[in-house]
C-alpha positions in Angstrom: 0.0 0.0 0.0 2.6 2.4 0.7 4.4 2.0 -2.0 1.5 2.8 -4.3 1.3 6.1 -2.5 2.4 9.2 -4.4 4.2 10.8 -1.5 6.6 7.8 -1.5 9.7 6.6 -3.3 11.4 4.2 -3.4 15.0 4.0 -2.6 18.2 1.5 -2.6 20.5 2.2 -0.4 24.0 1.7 -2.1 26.0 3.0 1.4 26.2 1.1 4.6 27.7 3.3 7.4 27.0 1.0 10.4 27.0 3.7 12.4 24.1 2.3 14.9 26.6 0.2 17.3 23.9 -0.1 19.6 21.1 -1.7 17.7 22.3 -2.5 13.7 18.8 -3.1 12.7 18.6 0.6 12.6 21.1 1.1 10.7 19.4 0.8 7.5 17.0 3.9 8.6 20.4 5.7 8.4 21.7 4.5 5.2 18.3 4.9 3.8 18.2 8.7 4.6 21.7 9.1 3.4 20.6 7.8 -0.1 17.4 10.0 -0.4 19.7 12.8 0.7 16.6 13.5 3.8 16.4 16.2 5.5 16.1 13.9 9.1 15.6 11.3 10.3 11.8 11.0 12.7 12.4 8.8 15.7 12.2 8.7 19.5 14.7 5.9 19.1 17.4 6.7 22.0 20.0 4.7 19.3 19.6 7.6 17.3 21.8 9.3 19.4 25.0 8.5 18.4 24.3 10.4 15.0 24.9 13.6 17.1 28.3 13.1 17.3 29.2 11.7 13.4 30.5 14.5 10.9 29.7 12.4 7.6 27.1 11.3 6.8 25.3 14.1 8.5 21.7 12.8 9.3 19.7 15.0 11.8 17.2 13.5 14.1 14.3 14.5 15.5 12.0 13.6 17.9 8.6 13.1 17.2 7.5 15.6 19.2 9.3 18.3 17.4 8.1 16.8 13.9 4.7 17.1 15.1 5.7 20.7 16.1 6.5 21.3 12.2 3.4 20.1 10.8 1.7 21.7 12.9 2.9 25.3 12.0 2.3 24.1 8.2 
């Protein structure tokens, strides 16, 4: 179903960073984002956190509060 939907695309990753030590199943949540050059990534994921703190690839996280913040203003 989603992938019918015309606000989604699809994407291959071709990067894998590994850059979730802490739980590599979310790594491809990263590499994904990377490859559809995202603005951010949305999660309250606490894993997420280590993204803070890596220069390249630059993925910005936020928390689904503050996403909910954004749409709201829209």
């Amino acid at each position: 179903m989603l992938l019918k939907s015309k606000n989604v695309e699809f994407i291959q990753p071709y990067f894998n960073f590994h850059l979730i030590e802490a739980d590599h199943d979310d790594d491809k949540f990263v590499d994904c984002a990377f490859a559809a050059n995202a603005a951010y990534i949305v999660s309250d994921d606490k894993h997420f956190n280590i993204l803070e703190s890596v220069n390249f690839p630059k993925i910005f996280v936020l928390r689904l509060r503050e996403f909910m913040e954004i749409l709201e203003k829209e």
